[in-house]
PAZAPA-4460 file (N, C-alpha, C; in steps of 0.05 Angstrom, whole numbers, plus 32768, in hexadecimal, padded with zeros to 4 digits):
% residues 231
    n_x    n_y    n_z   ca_x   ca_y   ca_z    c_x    c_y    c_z   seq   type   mol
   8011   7FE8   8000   8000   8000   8000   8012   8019   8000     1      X     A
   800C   8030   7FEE   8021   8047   7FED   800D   805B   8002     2      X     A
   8026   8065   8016   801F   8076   8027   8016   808F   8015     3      X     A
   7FFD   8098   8030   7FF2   80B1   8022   8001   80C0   8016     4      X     A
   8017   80CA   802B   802C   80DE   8021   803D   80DD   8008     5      X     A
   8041   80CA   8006   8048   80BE   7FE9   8038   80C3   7FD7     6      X     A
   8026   80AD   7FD3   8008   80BF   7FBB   7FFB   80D6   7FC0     7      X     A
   8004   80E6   7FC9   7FFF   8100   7FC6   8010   8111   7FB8     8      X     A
   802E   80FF   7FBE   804E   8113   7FAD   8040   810A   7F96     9      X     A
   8037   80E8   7F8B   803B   80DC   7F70   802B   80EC   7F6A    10      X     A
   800D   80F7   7F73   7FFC   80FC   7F5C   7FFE   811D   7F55    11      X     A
   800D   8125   7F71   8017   8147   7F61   8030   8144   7F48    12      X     A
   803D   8129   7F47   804A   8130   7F2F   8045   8128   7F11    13      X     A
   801F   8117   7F1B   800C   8108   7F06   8000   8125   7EFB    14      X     A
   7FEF   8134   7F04   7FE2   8146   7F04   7FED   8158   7EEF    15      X     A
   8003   8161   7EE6   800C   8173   7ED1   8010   8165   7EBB    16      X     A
   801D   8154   7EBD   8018   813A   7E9D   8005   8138   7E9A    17      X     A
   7FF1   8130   7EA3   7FCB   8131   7EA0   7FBF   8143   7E8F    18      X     A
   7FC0   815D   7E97   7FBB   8172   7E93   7FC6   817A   7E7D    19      X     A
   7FDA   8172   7E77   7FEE   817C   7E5A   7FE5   8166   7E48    20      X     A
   7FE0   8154   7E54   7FD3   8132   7E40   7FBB   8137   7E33    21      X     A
   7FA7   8148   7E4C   7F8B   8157   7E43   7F8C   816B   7E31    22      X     A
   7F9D   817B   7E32   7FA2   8192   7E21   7FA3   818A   7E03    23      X     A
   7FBD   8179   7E05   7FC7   8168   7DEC   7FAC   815A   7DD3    24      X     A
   7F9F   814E   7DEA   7F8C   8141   7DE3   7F66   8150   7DDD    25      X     A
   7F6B   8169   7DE8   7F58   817A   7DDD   7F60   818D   7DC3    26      X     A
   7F76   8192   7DBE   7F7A   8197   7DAC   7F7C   8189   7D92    27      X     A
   7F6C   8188   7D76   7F67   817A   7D6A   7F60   8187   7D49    28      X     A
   7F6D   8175   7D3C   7F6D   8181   7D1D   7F45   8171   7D0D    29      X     A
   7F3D   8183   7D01   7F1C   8176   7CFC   7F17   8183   7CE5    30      X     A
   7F25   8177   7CD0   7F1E   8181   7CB2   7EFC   8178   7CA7    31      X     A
   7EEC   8188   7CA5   7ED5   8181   7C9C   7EC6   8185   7C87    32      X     A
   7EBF   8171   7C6D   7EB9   8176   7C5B   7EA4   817A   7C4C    33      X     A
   7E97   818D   7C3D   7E78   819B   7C3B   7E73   8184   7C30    34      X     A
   7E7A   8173   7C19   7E6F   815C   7C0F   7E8A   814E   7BFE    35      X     A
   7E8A   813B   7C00   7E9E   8123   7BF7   7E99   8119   7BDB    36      X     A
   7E82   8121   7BCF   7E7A   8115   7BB7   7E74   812E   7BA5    37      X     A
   7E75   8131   7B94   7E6D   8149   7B7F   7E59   813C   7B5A    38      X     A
   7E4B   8145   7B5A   7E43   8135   7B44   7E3F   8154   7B31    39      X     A
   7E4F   814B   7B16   7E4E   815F   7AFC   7E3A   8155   7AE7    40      X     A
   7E32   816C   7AD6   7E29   8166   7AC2   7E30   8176   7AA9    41      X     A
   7E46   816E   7A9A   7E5B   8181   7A86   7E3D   8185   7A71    42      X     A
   7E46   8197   7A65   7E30   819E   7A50   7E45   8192   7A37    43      X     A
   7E2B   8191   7A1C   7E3A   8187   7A03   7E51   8197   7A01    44      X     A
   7E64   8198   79F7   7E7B   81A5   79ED   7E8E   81A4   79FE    45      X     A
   7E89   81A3   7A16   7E98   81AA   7A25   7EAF   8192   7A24    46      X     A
   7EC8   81A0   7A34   7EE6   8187   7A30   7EF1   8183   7A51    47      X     A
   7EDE   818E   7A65   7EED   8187   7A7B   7ED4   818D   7A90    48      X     A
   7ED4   817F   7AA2   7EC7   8187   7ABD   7EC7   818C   7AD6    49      X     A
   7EC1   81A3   7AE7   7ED7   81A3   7AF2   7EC9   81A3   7B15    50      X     A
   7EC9   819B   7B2A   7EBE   8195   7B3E   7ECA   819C   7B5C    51      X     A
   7EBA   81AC   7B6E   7ECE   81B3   7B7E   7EBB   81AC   7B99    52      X     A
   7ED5   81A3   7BB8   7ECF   81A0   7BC6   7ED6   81A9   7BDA    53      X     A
   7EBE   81BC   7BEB   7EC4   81CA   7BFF   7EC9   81C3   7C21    54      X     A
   7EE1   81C8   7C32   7EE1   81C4   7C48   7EE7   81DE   7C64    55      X     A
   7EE8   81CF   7C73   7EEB   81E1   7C87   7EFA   81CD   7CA3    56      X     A
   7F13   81DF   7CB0   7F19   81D4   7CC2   7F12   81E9   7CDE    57      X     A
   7EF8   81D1   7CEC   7EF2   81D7   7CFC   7EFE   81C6   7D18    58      X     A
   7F14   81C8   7D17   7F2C   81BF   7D29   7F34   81D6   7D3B    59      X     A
   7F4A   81D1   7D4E   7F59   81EC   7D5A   7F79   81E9   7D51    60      X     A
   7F7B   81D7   7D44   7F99   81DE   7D37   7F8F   81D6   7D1A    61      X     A
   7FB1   81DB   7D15   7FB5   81E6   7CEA   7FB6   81CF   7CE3    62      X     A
   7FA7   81C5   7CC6   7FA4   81AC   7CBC   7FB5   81AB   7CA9    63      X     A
   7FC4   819C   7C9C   7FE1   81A1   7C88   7FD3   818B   7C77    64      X     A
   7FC8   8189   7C56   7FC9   8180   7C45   7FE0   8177   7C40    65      X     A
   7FE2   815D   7C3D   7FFB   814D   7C37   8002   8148   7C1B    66      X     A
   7FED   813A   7C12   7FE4   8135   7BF0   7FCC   8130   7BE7    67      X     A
   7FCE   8139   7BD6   7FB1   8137   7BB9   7FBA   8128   7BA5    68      X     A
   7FB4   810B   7BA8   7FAF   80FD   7B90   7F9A   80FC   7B82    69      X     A
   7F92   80F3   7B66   7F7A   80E6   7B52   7F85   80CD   7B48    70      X     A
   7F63   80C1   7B42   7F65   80A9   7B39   7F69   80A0   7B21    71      X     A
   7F70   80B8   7B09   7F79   80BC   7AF2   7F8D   80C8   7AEE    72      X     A
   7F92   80BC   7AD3   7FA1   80E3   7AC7   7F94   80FD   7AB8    73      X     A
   7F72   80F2   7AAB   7F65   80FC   7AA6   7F58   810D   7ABA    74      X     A
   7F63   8111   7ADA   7F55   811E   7AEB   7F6A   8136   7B00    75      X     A
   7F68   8143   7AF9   7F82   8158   7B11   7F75   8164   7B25    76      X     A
   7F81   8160   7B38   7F6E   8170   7B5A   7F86   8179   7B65    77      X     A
   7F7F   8192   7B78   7F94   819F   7B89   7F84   81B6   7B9F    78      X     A
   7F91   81B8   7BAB   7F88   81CD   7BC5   7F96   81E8   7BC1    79      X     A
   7F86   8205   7BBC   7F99   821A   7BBE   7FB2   8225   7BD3    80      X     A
   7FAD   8215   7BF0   7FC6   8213   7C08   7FBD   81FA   7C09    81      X     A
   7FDB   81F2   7C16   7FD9   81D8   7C27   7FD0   81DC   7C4A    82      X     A
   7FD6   81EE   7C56   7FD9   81EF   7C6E   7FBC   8207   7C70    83      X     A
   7FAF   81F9   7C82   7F8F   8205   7C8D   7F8D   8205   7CA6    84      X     A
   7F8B   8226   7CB3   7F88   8226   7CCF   7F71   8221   7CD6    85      X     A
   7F71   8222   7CFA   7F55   8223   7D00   7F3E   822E   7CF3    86      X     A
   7F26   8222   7CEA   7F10   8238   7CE3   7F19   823F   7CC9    87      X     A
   7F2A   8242   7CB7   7F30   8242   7C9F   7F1E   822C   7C8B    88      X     A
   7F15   8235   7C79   7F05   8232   7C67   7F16   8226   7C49    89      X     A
   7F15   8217   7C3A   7F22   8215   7C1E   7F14   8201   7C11    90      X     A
   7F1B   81F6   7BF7   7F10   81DE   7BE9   7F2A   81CD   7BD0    91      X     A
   7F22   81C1   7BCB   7F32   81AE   7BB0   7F27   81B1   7BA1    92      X     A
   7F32   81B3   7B8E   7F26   81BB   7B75   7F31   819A   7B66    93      X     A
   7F22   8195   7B55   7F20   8179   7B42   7F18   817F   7B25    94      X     A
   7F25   817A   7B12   7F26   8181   7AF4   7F24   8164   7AE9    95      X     A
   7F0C   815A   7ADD   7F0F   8142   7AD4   7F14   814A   7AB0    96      X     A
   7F29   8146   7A9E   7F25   8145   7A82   7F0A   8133   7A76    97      X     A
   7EF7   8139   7A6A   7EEA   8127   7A5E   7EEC   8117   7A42    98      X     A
   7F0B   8123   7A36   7F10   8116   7A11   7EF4   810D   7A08    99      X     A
   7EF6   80F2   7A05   7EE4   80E5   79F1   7ECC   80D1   7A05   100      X     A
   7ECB   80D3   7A1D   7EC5   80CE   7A33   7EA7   80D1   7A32   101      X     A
   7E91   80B9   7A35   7E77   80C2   7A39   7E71   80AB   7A4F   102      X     A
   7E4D   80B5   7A53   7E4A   80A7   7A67   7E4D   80AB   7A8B   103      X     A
   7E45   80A0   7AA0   7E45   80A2   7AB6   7E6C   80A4   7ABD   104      X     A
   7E7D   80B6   7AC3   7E9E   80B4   7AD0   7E9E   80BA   7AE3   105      X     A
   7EAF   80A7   7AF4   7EB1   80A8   7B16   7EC8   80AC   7B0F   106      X     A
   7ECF   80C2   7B20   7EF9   80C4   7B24   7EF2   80CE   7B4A   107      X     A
   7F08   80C8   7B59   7F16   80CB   7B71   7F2A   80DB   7B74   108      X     A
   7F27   80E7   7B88   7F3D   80F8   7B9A   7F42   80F7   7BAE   109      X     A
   7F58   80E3   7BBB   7F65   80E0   7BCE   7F71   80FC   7BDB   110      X     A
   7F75   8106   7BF7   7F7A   811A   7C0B   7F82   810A   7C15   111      X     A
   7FA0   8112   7C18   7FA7   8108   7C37   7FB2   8121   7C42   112      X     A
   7FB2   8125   7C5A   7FB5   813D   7C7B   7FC2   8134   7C83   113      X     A
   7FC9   813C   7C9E   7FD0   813A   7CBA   7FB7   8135   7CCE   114      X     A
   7FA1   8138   7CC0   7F8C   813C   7CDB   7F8A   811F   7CE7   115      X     A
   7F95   8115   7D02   7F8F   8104   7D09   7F68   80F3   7D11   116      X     A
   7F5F   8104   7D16   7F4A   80FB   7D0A   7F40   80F2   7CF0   117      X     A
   7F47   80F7   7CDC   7F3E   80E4   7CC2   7F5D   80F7   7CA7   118      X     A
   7F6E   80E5   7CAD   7F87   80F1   7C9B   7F84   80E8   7C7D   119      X     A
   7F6C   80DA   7C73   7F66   80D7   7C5E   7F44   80DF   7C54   120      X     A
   7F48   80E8   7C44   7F29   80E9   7C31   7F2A   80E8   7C18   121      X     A
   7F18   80D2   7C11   7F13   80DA   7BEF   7EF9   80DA   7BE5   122      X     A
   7EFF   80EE   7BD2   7EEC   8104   7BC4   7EE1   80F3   7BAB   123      X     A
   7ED0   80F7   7BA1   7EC4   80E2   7B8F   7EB1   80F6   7B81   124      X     A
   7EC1   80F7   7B6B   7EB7   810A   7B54   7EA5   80FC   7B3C   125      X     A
   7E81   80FC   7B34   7E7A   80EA   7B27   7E6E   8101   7B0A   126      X     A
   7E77   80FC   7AFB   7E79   8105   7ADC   7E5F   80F8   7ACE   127      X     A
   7E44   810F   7AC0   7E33   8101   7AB7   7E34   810C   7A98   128      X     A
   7E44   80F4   7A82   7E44   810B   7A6E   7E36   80F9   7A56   129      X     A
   7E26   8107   7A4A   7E11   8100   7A34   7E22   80F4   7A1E   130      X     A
   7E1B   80DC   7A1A   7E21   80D8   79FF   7E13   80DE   79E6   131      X     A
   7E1E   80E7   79CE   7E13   80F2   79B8   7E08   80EC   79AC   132      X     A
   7E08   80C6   79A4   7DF9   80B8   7996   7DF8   809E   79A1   133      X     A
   7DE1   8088   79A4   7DE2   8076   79A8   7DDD   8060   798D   134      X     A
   7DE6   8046   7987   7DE3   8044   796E   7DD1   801E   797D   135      X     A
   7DBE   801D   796E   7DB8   7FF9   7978   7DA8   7FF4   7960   136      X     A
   7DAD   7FD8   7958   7DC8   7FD0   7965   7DDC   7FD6   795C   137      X     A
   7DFB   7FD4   7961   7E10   7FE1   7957   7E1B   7FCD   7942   138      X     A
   7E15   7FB2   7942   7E25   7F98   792F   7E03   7F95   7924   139      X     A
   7E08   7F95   7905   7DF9   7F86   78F7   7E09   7F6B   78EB   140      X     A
   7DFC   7F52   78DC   7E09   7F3D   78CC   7DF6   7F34   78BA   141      X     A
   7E02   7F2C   78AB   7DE1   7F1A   7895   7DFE   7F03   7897   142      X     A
   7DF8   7EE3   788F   7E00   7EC9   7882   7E0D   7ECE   7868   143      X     A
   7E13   7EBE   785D   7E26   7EBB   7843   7E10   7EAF   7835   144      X     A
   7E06   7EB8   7823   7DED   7EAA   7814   7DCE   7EB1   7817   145      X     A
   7DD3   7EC8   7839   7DB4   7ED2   7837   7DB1   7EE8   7829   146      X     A
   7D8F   7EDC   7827   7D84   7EFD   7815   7D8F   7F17   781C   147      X     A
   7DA4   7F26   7811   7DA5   7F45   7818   7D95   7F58   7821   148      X     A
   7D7E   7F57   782C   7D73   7F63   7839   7D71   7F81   784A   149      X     A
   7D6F   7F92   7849   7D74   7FA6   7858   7D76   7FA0   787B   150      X     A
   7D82   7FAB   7887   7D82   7FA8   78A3   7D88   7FC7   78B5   151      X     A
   7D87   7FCC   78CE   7D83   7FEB   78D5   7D8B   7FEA   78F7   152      X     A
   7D95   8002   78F8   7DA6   800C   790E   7D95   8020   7912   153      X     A
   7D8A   8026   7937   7D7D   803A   7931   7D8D   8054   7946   154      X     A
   7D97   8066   7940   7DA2   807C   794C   7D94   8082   7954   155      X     A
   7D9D   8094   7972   7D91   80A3   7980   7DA4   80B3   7991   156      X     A
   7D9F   80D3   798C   7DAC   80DC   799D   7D9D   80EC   79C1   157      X     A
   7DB2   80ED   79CE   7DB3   80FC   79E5   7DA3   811E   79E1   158      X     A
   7D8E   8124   79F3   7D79   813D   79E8   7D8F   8154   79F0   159      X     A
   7DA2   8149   7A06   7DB2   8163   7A0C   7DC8   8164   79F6   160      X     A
   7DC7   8153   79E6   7DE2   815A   79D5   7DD7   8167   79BF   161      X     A
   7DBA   8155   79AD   7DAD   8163   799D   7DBB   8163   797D   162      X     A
   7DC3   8149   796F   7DC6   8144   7963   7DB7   8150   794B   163      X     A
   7DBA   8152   7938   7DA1   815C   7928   7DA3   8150   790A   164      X     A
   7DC3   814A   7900   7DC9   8137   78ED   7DDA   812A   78ED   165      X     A
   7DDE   810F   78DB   7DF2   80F6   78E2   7DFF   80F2   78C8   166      X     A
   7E12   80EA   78C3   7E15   80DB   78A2   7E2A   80C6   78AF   167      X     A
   7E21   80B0   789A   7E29   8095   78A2   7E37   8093   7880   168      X     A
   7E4B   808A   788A   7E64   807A   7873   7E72   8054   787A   169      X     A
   7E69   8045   7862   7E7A   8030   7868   7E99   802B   7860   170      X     A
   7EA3   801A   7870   7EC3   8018   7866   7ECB   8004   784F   171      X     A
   7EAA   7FF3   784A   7EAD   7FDD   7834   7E97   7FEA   781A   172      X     A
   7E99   7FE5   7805   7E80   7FE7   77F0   7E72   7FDD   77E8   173      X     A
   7E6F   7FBF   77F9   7E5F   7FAC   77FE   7E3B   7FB4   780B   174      X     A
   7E4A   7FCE   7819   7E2C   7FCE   7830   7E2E   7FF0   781D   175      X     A
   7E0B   7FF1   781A   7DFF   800D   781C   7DF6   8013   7835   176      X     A
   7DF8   802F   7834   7DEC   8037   784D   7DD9   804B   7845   177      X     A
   7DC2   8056   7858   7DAF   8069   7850   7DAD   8070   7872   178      X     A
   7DA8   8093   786B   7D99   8092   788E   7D81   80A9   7889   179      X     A
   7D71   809F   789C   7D4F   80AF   7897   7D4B   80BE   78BB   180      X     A
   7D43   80D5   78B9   7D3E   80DF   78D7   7D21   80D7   78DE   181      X     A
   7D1D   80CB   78F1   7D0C   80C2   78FF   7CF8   80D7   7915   182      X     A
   7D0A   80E5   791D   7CFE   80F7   7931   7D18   8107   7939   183      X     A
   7D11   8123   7944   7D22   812F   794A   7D3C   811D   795A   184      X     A
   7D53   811F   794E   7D6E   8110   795F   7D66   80F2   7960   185      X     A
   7D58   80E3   7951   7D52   80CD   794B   7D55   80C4   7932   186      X     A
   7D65   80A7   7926   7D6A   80AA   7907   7D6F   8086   78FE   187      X     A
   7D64   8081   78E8   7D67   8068   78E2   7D80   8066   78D0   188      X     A
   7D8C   8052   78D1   7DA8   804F   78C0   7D9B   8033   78B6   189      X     A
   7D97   8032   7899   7D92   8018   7887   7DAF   800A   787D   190      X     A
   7DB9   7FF7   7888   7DCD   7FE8   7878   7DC3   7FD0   7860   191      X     A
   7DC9   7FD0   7852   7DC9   7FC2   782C   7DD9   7FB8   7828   192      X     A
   7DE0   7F9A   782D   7DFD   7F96   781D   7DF7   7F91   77FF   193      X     A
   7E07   7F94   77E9   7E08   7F88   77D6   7DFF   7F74   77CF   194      X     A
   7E13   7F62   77DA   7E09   7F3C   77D5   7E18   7F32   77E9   195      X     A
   7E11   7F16   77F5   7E19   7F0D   7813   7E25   7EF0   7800   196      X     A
   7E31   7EF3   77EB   7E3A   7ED7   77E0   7E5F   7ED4   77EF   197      X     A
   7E63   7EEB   77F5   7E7A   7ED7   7810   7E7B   7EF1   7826   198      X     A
   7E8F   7EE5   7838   7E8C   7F01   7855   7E9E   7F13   7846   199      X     A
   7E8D   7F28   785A   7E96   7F49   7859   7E98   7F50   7875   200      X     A
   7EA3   7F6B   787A   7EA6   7F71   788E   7EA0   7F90   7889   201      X     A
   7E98   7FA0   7890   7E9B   7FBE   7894   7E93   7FD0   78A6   202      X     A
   7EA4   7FE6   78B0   7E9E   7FF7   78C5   7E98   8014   78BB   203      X     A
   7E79   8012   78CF   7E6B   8024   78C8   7E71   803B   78D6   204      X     A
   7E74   805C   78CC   7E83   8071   78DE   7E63   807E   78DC   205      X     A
   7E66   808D   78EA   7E44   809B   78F2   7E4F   80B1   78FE   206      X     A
   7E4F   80C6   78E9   7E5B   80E1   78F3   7E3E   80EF   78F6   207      X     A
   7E46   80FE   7910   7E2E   810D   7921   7E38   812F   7917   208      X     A
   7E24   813E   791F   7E31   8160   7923   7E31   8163   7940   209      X     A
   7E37   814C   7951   7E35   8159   7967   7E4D   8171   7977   210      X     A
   7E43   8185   7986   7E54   8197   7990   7E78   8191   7995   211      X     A
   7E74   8177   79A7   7E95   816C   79A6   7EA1   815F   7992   212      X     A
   7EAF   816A   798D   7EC7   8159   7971   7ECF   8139   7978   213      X     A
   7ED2   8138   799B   7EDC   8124   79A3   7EC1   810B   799D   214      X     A
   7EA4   8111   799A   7E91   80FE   79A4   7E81   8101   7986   215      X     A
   7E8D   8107   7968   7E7C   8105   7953   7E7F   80F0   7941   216      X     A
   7E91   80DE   794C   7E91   80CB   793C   7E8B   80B6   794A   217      X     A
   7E7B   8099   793E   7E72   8084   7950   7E75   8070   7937   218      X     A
   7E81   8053   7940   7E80   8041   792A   7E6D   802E   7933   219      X     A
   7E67   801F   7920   7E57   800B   7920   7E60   7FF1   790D   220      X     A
   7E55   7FD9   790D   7E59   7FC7   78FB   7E4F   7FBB   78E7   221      X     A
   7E54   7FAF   78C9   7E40   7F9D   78C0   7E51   7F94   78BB   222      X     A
   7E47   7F6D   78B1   7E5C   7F5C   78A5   7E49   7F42   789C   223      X     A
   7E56   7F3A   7882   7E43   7F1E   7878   7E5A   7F09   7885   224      X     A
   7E4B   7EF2   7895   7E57   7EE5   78A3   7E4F   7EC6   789B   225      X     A
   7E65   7EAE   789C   7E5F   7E96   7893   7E4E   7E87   78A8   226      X     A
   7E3B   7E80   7897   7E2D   7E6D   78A1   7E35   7E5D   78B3   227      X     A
   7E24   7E59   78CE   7E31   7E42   78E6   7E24   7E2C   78D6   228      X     A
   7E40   7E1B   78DA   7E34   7DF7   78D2   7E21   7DE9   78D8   229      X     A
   7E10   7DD8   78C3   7DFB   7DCE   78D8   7DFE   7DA9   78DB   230      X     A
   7DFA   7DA3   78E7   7E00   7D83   78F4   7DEF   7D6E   78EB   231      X     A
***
């Protein structure tokens, strides 16, 4: 058993470590972020998108951005300072390129800090970008020996892109092509081959006027194909 007088010296020399332990330990870095997810919607023409995410450190000490990675190369993110005091306000900014890119794009942005409470976050940037034309189906075929027949692809484009004309070219002279507008940004493509007396192959290009240079061209297929064996 430790005499009183004793635990009374020990805990006057407990008592200031404590207190400096509590200090230590109330003081605290608390980067907090307005939202973690950002969802874009690039308009036709456009070649990049760009998404930003706002925080705030509501901590009592300075939060030090360590790094900003992406999950591309098609995507660049950065912070205008690294180092955010208390109550200081800033965001990341995220540039996704869109090139030739359609459809729903998820890209990421990794943050890493110092804030011992959460020294990592990632940012999740989701890209909604219209495609210009849809083509179905995209492969036509006739047999080696069937009737030549006409057969049809039916285009359709995206209302926000707003297609309004198409011209279709084949890469063989086997297949004619014809295209008829159906309805506004809607269009039939007629393929014709010649004669199906052996295989062909050709790729169909389907040039759009749409706004991006990158999204006016779309291929498609036809081809006379040999007969499967029969038993």
């Amino acid at each position: 058993m430790v005499p009183f007088r004793s635990g009374m010296k020990l805990w006057s020399k407990m008592v200031p470590v404590l207190v400096v332990f509590g200090l230590i330990s109330a003081a605290h870095a608390d980067l907090v972020w307005d939202k973690t997810e950002v969802q874009l919607h690039p308009k036709p023409g456009d070649t990049e998108a760009v998404g930003t995410f706002a925080y705030e450190n509501k901590g009592d000490k300075p939060v030090h951005i360590a790094s900003v990675h992406t999950s591309c190369g098609c995507t660049t993110a950065g912070a205008k300072k690294n180092d955010i005091a208390p109550g200081e306000k800033g965001e990341i900014t995220a540039t996704f390129k869109i090139g030739d890119r359609t459809g729903v794009q998820q890209k990421t942005v990794t943050v890493q800090t110092d804030d011992p409470k959460q020294p990592t976050t990632v940012l999740t940037l989701m890209a909604y970008i219209a495609s210009p034309l849809d083509l179905q189906p995209s492969f036509l075929y006739w047999n080696v020996g069937e009737e030549p027949k006409p057969k049809t692809i039916t285009a359709k484009s995206d209302k926000a892109v707003g297609v309004k004309h198409i011209d279709v070219t084949s890469s063989n002279a086997n297949f004619l092509t014809k295209v008829d507008t159906t309805a506004p940004g809607e269009f039939r493509i007629t393929v014709t081959p010649r004669e199906t007396t052996r295989s062909a192959i050709s790729t169909l290009s389907v040039k759009t006027d749409a706004p991006s240079a990158s999204g006016r061209i779309f291929y498609a297929s036809a081809r006379v194909v040999p007969s499967a064996p029969t038993h």
